[in-house]
C-alpha positions in Angstrom: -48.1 -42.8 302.2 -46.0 -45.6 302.1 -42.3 -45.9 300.8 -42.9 -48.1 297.9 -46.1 -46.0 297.2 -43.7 -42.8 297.1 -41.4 -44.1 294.9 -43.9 -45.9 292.8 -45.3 -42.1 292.1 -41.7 -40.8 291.2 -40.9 -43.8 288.8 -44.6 -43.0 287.4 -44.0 -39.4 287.1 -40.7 -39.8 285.6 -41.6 -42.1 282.9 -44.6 -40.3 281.9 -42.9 -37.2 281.2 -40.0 -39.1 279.3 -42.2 -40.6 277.5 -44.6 -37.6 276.9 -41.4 -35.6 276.1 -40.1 -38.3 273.3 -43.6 -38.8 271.7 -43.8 -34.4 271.3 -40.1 -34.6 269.4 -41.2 -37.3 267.6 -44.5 -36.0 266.2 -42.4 -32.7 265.5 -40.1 -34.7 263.7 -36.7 -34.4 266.1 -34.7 -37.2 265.6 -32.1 -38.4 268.2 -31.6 -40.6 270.4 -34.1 -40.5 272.9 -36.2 -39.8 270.1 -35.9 -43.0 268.1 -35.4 -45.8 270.8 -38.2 -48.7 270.7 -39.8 -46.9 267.7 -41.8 -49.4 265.4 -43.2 -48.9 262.0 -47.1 -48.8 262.4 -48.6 -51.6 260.0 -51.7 -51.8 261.8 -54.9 -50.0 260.6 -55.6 -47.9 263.4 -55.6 -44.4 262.3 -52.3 -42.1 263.7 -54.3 -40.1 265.7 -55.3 -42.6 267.3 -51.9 -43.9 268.7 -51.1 -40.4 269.3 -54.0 -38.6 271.1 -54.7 -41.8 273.8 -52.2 -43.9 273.8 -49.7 -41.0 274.1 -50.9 -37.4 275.4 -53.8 -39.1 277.3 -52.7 -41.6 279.2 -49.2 -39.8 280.0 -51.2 -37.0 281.2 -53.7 -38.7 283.0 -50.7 -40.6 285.0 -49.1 -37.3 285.8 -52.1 -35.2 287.0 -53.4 -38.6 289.2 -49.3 -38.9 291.1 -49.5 -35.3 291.6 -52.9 -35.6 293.0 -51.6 -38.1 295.2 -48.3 -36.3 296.0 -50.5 -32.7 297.2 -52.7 -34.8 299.1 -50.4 -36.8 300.7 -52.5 -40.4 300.5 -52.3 -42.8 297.9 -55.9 -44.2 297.8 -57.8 -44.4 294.6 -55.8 -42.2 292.4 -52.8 -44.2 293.4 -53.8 -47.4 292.6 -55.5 -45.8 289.6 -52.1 -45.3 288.3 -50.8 -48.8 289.3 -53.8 -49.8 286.8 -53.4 -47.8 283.7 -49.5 -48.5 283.7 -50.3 -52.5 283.7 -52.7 -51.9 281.1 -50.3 -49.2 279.1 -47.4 -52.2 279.3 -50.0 -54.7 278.3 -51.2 -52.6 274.9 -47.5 -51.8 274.3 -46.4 -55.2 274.5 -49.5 -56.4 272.1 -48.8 -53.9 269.6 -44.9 -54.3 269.8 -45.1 -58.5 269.0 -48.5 -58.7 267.2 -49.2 -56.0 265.1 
């Protein structure tokens, strides 16, 4: 494995879990700060389960289980770029919810 792919899979794993971790305190209702940074009121339609169950738990987890896949296997191959993938498409829902809805 390359050095960018290595640290790729740390920034990955780090993220996801912040991000995992924030979107558990928030659906129990913790407020701080970690807690209420780039938070948006939801005007769309979509039901909140939605957001919650695969743009959240799913994806986060997905991420997670495919870097440590990579990390015990010690190869970055499909998995790897797998992640590359479903953050670019994570950033690119984010950023279309965040300015257009």
């Amino acid at each position: 494995m390359k050095t960018w792919q290595r640290y790729w899979l740390y920034a990955t794993v780090i993220f996801f879990s912040v991000h995992l971790i924030r979107d558990i305190m928030q659906d129990l209702r913790i407020y701080n700060l970690l807690s209420d940074t780039l938070v948006k009121q939801d005007l769309s339609k979509t039901p909140g389960w939605y957001w919650r169950v695969f743009n959240t738990y799913l994806i986060g987890t997905i991420e997670i289980l495919f870097a440590g896949y990579c990390f015990k296997k010690g190869t970055f191959a499909l998995p790897g770029y797998l992640t590359i993938f479903i953050a670019a498409l994570f950033i690119t829902v984010w950023s279309f919810y965040w300015v257009f809805l």
